[in-house]
MIDOSE-1310 file (N, C-alpha, C; in nm, 2 decimals, decimal comma, always signed):
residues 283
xxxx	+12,28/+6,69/+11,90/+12,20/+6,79/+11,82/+12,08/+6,72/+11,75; +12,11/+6,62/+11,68/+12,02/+6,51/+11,60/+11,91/+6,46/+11,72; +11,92/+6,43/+11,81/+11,83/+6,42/+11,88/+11,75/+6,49/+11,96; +11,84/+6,67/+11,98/+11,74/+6,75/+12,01/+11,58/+6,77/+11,90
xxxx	+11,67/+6,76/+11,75/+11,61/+6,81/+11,68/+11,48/+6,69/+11,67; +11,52/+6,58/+11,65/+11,37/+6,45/+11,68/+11,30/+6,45/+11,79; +11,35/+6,55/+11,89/+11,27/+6,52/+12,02/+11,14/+6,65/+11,97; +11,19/+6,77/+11,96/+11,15/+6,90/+11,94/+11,16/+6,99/+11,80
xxxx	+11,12/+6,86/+11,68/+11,11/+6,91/+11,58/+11,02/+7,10/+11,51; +10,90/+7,08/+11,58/+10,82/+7,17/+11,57/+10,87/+7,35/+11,60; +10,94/+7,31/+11,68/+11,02/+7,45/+11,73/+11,16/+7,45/+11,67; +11,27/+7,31/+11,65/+11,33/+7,37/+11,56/+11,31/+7,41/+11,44
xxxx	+11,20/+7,33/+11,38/+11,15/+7,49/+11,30/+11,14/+7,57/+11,27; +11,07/+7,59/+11,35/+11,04/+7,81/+11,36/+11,18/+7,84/+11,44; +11,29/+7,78/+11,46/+11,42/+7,89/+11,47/+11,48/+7,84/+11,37; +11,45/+7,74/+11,28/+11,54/+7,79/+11,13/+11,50/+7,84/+11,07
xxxx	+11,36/+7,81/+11,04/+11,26/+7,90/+10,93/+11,33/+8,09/+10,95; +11,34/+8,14/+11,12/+11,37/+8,26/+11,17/+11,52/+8,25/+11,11; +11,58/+8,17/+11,15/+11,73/+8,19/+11,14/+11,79/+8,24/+11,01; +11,75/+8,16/+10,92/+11,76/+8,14/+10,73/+11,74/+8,29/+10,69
xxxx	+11,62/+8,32/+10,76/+11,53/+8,47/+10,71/+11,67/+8,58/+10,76; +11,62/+8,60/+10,87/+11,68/+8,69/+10,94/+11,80/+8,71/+10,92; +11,93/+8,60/+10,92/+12,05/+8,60/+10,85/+12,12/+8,62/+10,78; +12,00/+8,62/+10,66/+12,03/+8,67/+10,50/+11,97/+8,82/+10,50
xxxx	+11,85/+8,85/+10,56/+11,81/+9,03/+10,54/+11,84/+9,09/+10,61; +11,85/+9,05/+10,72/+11,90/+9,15/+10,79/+12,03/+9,23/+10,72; +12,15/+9,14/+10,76/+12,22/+9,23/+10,61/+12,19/+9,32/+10,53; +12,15/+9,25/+10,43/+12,11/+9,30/+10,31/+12,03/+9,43/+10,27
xxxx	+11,91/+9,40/+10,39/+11,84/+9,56/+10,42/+11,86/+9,67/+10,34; +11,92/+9,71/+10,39/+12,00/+9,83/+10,29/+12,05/+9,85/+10,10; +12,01/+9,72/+10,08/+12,03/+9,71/+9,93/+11,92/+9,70/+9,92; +11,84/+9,67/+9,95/+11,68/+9,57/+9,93/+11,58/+9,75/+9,92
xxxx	+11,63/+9,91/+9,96/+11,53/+9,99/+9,97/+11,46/+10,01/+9,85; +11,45/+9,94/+9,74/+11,43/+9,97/+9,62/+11,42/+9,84/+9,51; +11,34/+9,74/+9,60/+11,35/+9,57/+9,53/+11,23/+9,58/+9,49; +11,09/+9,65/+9,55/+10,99/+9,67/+9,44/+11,01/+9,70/+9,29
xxxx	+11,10/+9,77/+9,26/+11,13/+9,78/+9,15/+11,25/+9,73/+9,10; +11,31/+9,63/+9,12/+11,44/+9,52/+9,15/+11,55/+9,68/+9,10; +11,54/+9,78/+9,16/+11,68/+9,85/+9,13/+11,77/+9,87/+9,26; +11,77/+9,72/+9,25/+11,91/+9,68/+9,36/+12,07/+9,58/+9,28
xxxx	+12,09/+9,59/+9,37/+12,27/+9,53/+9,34/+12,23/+9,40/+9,31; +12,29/+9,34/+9,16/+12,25/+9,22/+9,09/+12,24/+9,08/+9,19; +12,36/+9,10/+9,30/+12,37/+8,99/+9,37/+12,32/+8,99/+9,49; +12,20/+9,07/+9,49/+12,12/+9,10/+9,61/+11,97/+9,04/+9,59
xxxx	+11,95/+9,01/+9,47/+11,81/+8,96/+9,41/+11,83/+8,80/+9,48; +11,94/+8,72/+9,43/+11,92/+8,56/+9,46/+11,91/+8,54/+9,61; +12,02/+8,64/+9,66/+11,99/+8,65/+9,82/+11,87/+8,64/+9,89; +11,81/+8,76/+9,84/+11,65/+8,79/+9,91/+11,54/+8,65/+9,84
xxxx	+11,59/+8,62/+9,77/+11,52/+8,50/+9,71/+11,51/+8,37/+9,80; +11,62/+8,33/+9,80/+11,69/+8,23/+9,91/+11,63/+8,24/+10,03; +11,64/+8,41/+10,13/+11,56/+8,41/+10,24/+11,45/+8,39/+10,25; +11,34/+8,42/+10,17/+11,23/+8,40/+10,14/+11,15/+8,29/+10,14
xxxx	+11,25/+8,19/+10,11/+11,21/+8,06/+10,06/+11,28/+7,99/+10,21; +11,31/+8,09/+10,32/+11,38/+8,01/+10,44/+11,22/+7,90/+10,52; +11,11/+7,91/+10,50/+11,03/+7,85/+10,61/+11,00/+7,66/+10,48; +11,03/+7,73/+10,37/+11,06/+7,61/+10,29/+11,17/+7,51/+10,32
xxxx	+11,27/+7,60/+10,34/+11,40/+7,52/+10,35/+11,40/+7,46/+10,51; +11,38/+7,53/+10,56/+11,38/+7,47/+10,74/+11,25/+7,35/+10,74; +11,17/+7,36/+10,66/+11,05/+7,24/+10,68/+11,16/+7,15/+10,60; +11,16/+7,14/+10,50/+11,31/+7,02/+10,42/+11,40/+6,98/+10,52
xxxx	+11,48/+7,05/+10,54/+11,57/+7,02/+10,65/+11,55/+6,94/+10,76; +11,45/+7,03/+10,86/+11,37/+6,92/+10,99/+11,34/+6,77/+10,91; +11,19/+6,79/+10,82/+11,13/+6,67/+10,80/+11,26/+6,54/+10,74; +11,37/+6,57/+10,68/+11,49/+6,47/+10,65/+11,53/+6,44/+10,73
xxxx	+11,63/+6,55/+10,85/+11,69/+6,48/+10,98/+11,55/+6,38/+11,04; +11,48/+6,41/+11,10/+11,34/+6,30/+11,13/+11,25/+6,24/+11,12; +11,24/+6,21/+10,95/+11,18/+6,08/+10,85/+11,27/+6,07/+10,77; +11,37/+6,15/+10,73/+11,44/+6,07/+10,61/+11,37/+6,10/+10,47
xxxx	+11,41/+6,06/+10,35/+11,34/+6,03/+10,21/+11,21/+6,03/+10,23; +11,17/+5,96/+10,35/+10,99/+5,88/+10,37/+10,91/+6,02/+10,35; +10,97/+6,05/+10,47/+10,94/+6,18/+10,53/+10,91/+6,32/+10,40; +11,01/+6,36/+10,35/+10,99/+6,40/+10,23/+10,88/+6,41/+10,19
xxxx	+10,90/+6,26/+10,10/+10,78/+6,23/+10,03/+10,65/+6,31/+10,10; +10,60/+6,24/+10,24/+10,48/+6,29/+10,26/+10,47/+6,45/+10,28; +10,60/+6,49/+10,30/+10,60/+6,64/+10,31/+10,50/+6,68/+10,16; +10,58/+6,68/+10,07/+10,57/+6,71/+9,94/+10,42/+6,66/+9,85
xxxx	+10,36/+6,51/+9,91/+10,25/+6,48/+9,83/+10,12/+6,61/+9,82; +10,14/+6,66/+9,92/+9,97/+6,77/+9,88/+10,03/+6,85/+9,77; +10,16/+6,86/+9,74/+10,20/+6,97/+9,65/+10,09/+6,91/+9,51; +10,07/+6,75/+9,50/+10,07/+6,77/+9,38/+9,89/+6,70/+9,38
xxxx	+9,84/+6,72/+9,50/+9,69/+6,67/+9,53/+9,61/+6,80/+9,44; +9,57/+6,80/+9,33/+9,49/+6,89/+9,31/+9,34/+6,86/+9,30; +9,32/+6,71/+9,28/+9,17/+6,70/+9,34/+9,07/+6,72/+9,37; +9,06/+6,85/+9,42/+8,96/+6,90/+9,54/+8,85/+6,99/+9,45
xxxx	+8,70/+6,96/+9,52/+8,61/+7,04/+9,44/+8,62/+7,16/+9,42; +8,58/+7,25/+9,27/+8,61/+7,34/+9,21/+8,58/+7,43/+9,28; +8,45/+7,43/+9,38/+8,40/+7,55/+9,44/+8,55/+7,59/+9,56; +8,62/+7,53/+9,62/+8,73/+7,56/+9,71/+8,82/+7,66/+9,59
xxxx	+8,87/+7,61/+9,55/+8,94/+7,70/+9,32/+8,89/+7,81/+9,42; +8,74/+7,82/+9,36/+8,66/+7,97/+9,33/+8,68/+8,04/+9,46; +8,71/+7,98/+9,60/+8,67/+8,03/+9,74/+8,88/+8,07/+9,75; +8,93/+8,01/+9,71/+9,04/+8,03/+9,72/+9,09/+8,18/+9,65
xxxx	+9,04/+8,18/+9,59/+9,09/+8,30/+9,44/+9,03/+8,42/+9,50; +8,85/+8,40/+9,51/+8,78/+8,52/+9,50/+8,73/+8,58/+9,67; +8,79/+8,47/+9,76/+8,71/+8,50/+9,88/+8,83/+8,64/+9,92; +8,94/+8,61/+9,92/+9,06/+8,79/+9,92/+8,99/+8,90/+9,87
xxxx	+8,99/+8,88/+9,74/+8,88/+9,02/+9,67/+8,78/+9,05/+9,72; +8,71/+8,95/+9,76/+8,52/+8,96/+9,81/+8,55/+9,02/+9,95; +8,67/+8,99/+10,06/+8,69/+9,07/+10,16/+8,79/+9,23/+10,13; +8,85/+9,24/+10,01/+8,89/+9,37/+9,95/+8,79/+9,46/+9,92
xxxx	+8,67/+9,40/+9,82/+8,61/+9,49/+9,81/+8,50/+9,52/+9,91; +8,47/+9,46/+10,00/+8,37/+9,44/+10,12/+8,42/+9,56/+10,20; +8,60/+9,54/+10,23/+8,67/+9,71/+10,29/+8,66/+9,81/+10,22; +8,62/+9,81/+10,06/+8,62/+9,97/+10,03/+8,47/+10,00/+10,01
xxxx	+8,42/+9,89/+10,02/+8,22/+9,93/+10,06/+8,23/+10,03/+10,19; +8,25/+9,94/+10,27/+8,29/+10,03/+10,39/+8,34/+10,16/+10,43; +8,45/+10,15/+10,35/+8,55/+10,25/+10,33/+8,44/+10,40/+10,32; +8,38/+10,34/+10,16/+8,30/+10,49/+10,12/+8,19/+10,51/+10,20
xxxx	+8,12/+10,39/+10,22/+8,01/+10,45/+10,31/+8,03/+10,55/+10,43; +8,15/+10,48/+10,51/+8,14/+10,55/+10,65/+8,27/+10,65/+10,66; +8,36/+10,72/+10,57/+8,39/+10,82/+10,57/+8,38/+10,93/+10,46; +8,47/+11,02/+10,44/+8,45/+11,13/+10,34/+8,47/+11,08/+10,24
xxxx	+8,62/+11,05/+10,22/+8,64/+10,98/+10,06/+8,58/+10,88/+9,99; +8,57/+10,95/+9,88/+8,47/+10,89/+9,82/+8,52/+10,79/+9,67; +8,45/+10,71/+9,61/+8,49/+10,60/+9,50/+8,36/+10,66/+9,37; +8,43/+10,73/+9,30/+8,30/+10,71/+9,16/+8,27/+10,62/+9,09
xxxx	+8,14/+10,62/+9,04/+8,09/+10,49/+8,97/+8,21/+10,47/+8,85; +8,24/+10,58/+8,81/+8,37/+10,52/+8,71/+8,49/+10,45/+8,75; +8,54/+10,51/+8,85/+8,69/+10,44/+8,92/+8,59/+10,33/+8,99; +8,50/+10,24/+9,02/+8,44/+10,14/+9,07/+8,41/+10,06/+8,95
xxxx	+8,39/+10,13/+8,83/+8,39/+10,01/+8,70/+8,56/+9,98/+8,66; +8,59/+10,07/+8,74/+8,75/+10,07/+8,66/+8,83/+9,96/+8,73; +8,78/+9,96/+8,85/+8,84/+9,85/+8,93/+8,79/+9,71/+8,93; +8,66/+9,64/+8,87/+8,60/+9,55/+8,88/+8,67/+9,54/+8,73
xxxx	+8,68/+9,58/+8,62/+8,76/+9,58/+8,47/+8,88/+9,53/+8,51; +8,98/+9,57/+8,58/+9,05/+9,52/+8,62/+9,10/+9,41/+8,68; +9,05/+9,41/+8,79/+9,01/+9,28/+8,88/+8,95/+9,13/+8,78; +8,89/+9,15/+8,71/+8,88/+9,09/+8,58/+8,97/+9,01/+8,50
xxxx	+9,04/+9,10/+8,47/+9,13/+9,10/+8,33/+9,27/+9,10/+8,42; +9,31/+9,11/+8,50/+9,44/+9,08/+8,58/+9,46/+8,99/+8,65; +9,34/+8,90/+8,75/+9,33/+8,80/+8,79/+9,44/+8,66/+8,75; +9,40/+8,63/+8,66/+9,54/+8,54/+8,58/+9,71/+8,58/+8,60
xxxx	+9,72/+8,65/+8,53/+9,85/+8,69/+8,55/+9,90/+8,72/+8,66; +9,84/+8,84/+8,74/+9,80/+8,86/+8,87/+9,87/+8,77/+8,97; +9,82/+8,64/+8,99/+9,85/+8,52/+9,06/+9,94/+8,49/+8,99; +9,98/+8,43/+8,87/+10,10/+8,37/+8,83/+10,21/+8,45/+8,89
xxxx	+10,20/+8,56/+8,88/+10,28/+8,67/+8,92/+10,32/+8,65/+9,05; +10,24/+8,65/+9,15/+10,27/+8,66/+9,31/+10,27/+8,50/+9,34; +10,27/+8,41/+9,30/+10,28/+8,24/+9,31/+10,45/+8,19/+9,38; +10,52/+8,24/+9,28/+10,64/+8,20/+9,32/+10,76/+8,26/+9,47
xxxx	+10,68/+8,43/+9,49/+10,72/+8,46/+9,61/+10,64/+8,44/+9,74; +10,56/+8,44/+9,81/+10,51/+8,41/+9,90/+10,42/+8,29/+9,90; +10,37/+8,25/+9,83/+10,27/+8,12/+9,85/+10,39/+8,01/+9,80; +10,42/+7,99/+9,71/+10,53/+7,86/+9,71/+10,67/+7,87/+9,78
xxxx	+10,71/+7,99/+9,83/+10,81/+8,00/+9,92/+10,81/+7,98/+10,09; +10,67/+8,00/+10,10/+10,63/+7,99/+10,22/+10,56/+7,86/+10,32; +10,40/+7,80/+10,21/+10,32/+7,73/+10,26/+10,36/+7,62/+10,26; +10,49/+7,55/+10,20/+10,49/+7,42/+10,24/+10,55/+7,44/+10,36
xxxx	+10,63/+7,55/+10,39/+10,64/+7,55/+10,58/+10,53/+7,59/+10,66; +10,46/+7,71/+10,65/+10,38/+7,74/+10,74/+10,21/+7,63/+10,77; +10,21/+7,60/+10,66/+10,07/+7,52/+10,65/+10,16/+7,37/+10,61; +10,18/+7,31/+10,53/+10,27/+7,17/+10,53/+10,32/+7,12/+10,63
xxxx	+10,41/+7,20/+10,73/+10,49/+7,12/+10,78/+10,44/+7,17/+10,94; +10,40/+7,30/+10,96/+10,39/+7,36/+11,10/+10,26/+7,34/+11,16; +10,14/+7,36/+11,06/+10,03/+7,37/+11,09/+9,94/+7,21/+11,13; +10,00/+7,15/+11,05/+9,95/+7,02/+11,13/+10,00/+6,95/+11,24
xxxx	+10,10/+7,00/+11,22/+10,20/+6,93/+11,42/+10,09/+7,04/+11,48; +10,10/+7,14/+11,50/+10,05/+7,17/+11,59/+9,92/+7,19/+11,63; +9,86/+7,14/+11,54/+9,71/+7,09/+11,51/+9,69/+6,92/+11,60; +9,78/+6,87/+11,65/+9,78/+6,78/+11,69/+9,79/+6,81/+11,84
xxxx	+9,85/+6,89/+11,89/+9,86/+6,93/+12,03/+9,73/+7,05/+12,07; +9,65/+7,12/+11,98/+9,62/+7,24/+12,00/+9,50/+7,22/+11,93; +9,37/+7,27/+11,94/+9,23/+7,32/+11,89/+9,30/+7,38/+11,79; +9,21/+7,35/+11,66/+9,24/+7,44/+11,54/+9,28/+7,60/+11,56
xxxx	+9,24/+7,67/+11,60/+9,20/+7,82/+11,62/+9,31/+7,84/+11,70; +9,38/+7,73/+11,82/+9,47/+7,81/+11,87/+9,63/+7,79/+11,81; +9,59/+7,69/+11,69/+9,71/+7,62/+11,64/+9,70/+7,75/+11,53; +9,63/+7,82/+11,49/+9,64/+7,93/+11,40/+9,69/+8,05/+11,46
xxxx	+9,62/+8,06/+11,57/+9,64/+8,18/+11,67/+9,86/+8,19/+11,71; +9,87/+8,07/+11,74/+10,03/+8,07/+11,77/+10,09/+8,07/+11,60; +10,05/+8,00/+11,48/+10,07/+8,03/+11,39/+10,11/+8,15/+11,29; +9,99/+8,24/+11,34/+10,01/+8,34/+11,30/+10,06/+8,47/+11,32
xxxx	+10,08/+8,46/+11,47/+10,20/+8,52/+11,55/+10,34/+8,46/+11,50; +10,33/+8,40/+11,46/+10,48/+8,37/+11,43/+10,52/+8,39/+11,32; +10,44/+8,35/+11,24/+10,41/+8,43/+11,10/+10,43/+8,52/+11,06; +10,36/+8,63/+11,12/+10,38/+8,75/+11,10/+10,50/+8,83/+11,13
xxxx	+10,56/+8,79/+11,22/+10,69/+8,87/+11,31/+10,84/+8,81/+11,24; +10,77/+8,67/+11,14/+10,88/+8,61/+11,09/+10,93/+8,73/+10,99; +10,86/+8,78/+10,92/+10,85/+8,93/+10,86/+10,94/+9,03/+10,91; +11,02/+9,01/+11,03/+11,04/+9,18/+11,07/+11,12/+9,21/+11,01
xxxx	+11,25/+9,19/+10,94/+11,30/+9,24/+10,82/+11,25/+9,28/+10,70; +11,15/+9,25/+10,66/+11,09/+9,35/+10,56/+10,99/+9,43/+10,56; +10,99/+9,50/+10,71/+10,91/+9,58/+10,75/+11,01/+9,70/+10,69; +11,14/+9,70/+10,70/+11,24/+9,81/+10,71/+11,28/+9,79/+10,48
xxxx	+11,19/+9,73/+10,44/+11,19/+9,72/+10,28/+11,09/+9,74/+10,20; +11,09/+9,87/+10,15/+10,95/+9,95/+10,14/+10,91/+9,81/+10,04; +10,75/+9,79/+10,08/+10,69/+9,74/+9,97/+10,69/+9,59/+9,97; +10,81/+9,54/+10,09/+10,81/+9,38/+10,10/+10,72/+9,30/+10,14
xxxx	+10,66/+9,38/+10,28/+10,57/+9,36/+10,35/+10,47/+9,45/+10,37; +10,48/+9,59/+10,46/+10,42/+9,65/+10,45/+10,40/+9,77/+10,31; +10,29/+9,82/+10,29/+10,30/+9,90/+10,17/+10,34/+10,01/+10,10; +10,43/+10,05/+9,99/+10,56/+10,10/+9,94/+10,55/+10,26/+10,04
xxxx	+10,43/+10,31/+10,07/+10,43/+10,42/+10,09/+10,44/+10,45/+10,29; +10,43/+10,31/+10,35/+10,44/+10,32/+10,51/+10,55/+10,28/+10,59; +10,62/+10,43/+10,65/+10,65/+10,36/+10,72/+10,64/+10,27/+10,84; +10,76/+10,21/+10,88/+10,74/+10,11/+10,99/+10,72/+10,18/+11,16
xxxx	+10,64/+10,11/+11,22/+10,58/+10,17/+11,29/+10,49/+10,04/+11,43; +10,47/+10,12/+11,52/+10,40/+10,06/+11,59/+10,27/+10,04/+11,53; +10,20/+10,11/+11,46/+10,03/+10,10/+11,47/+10,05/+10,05/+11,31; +10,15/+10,05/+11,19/+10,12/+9,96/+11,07/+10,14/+9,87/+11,06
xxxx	+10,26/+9,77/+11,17/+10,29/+9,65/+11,19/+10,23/+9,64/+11,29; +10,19/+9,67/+11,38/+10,06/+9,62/+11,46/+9,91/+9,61/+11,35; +9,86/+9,62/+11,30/+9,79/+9,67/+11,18/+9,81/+9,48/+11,13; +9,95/+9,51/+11,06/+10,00/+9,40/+10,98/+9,98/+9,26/+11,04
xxxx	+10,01/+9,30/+11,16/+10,02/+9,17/+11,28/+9,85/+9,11/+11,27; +9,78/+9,18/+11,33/+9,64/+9,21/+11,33/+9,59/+9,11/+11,22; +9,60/+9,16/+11,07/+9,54/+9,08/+10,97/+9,63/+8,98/+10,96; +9,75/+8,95/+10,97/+9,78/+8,83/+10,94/+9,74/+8,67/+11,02
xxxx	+9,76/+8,76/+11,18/+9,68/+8,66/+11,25/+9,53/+8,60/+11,19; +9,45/+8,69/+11,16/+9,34/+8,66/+11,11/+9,30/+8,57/+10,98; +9,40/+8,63/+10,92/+9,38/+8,57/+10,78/+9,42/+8,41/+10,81; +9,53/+8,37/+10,86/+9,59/+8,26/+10,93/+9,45/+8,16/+11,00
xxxx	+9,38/+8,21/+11,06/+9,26/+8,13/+11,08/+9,21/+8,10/+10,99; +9,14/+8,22/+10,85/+9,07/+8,19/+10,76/+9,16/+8,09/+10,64; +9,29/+8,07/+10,67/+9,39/+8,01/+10,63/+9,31/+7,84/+10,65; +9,36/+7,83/+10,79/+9,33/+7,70/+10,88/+9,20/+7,64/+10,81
xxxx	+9,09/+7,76/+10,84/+8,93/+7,67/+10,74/+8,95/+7,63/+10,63; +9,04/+7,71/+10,51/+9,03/+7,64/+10,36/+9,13/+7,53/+10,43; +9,23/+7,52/+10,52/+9,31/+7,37/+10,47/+9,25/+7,21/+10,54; +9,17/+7,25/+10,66/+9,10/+7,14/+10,69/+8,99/+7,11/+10,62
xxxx	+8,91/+7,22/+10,54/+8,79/+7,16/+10,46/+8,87/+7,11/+10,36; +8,99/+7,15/+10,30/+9,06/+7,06/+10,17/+9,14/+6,91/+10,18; +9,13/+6,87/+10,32/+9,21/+6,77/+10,31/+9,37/+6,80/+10,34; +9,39/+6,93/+10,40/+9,52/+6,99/+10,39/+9,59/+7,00/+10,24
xxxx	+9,53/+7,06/+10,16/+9,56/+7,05/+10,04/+9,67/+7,22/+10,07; +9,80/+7,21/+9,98/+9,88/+7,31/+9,97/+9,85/+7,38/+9,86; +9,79/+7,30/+9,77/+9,76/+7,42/+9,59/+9,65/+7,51/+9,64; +9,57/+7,46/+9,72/+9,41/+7,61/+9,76/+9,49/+7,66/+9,84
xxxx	+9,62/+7,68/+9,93/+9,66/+7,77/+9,97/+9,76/+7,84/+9,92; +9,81/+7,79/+9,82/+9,90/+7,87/+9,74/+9,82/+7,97/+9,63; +9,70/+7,96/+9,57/+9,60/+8,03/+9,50/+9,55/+8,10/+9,62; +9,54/+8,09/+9,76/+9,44/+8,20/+9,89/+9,58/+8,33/+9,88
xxxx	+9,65/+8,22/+9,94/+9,78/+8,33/+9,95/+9,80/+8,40/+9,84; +9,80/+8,36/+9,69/+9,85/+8,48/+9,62/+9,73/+8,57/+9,61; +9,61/+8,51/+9,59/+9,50/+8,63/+9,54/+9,54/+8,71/+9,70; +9,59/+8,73/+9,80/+9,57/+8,80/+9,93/+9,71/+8,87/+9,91
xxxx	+9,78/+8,84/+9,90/+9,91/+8,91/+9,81/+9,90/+9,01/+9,72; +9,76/+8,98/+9,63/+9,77/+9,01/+9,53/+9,65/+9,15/+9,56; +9,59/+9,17/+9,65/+9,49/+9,28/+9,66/+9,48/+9,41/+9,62; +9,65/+9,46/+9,69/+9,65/+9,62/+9,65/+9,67/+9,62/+9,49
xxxx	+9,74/+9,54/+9,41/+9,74/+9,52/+9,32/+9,56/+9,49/+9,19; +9,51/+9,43/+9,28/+9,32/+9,39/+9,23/+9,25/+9,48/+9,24; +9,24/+9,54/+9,36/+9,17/+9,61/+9,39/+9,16/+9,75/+9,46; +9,30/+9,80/+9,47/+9,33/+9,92/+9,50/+9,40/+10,01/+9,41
xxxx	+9,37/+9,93/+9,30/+9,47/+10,07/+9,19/+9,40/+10,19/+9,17; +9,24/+10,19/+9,22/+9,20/+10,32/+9,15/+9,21/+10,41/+9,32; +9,23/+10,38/+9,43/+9,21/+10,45/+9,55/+9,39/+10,48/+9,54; +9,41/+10,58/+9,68/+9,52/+10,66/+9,72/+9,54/+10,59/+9,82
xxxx	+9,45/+10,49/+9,86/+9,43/+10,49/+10,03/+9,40/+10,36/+10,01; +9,45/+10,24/+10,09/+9,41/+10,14/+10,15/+9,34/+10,12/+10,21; +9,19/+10,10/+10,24/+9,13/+10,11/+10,40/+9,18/+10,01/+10,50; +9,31/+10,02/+10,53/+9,32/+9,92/+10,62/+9,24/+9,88/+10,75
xxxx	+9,18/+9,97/+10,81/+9,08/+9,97/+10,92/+8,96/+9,90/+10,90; +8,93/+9,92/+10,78/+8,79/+9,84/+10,73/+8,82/+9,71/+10,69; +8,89/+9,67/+10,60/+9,01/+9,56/+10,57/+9,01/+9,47/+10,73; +9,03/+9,53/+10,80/+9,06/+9,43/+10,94/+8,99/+9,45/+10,98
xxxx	+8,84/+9,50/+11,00/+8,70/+9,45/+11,05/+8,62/+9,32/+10,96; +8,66/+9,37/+10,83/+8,60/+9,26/+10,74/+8,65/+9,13/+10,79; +8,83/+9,10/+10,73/+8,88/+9,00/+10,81/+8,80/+8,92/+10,93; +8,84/+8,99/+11,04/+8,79/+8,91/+11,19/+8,62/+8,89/+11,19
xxxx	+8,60/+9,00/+11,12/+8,43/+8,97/+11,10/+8,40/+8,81/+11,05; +8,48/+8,82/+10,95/+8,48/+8,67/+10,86/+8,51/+8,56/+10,98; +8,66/+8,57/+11,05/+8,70/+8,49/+11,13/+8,55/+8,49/+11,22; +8,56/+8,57/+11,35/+8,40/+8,52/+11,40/+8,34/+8,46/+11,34
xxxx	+8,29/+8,46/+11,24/+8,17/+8,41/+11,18/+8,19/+8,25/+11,15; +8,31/+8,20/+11,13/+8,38/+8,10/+11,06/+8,41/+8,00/+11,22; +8,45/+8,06/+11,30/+8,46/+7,99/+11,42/+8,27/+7,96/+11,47; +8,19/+8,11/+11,49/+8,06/+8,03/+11,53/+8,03/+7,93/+11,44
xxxx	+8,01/+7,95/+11,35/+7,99/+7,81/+11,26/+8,06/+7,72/+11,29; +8,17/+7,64/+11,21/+8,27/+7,52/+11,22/+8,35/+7,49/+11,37; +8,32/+7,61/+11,44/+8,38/+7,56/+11,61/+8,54/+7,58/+11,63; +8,56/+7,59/+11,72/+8,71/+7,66/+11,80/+8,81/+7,57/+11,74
xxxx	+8,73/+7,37/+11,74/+8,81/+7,29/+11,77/+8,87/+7,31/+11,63; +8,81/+7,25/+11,52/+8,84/+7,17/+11,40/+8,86/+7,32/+11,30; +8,75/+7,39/+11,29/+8,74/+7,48/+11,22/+8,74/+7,43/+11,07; +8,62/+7,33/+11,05/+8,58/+7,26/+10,94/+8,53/+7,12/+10,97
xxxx	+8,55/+7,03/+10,87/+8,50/+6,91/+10,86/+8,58/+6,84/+10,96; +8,71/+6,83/+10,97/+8,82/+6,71/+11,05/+8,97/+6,83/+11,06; +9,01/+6,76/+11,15/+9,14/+6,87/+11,21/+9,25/+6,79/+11,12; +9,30/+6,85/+11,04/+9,48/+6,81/+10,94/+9,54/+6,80/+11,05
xxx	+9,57/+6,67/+11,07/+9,75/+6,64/+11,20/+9,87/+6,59/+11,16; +9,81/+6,55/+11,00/+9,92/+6,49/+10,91/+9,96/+6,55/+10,80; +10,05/+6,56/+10,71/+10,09/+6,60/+10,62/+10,04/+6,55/+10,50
């Protein structure tokens, strides 16, 4: 087993990272209809916590059985690389919003519903003044639970076999679907008011692939830094929350033209291969 796992680390991965997840929610499911608002069963919270934190634990795991301590270590140094020029900070935080509000530009121009100048000052006041907290807030569940596996530990192996773009492209299919248990938990993944479905987790699939490329460019322009993607990830976590408090409606349609619009644009520029300055192969 020890030597399947050294031969074919990269994939045992993604079936622990799956295994850990799935194992624990699956179950649980059914306690979890109402964890937006934690009014679930007390010993259902550390559970869903634990799962969460499965693409963390499977990157630990792997990188020990086949480096050891060493190994570790190099897993863990970007955690504490913060370094990097300020302008990535600002591209990290504000580029989610700047593609939120770009979807409800959209949104009002090209259908009926409409945004008034008041609920549009009300949301930029906001967006404002929530930002901070905002992120502190969404930090601990998806961006520190996740990216030292999906970007730490996944994205540079396979950045070493694969063009940037297609190392994101397999990335974020797997990413996404790593999810399919909280498709069935209002509010975990998809949002509190949808059900699950072919066309909102196709939807879901859609932007996450995408975002996963726009992922890829901030980590090879950073040096593979984990803190600019722990601040991308939460302000992108954090949207319906920024920027959708004053709408009924998410424009998800527009939302995923803006995305891929971005992606195109980011590939003509920086190219299929690298998708920036130099391709991350190492931790």
């Amino acid at each position: 087993m020890i030597t399947l796992i050294k031969r074919y680390p990269l994939i045992t991965y993604f079936i622990l990272a799956y295994a850990l997840f799935w194992l624990i929610w699956i179950p649980i499911t059914p306690f979890l209809q109402n964890l937006a608002t934690l009014d679930v069963p007390i010993w259902a919270i550390p559970l869903a916590l634990i799962g969460i934190y499965a693409p963390t634990w499977a990157a630990l795991i792997v990188t020990f059985i086949c480096e050891g301590k060493t190994g570790l270590k190099t897993l863990l140094r970007p955690l504490t690389e913060w370094r990097i020029h300020l302008g990535w900070y600002a591209v990290a935080i504000f580029l989610p919003l700047l593609l939120g509000l770009i979807a409800i530009l959209l949104h009002t121009i090209f259908t009926t519903d409409t945004l008034t100048l008041q609920g549009k000052q009300s949301a930029i006041f906001l967006l404002l003044a929530t930002i901070p907290i905002t992120l502190l807030n969404k930090l601990p569940l998806g961006p520190m639970a996740e990216e030292l596996g999906w970007r730490g530990f996944a994205l540079p192996r396979l950045q070493r076999k694969y063009t940037a773009l297609t190392a994101s492209l397999i990335l974020g299919v797997l990413w996404a679907f790593w999810h399919l248990p909280a498709f069935w938990v209002p509010g975990a993944a998809l949002p509190l008011d949808t059900e699950p479905g072919i066309i909102p987790i196709g939807a879901y699939v859609l932007d996450t692939v995408g975002v996963t490329i726009i992922f890829t460019w901030l980590y090879n322009h950073t040096r593979g830094s984990l803190i600019i993607d722990f601040l991308f990830h939460a302000a992108y976590n954090a949207l319906p929350t920024l920027l959708f408090v004053t709408l009924d409606l998410i424009p998800e349609i527009w939302f995923s033209i803006t995305v891929w619009a971005t992606v195109f644009f980011l590939i003509w520029r920086y190219g299929a291969d690298k998708l920036g300055t130099t391709k991350v192969t190492k931790q």
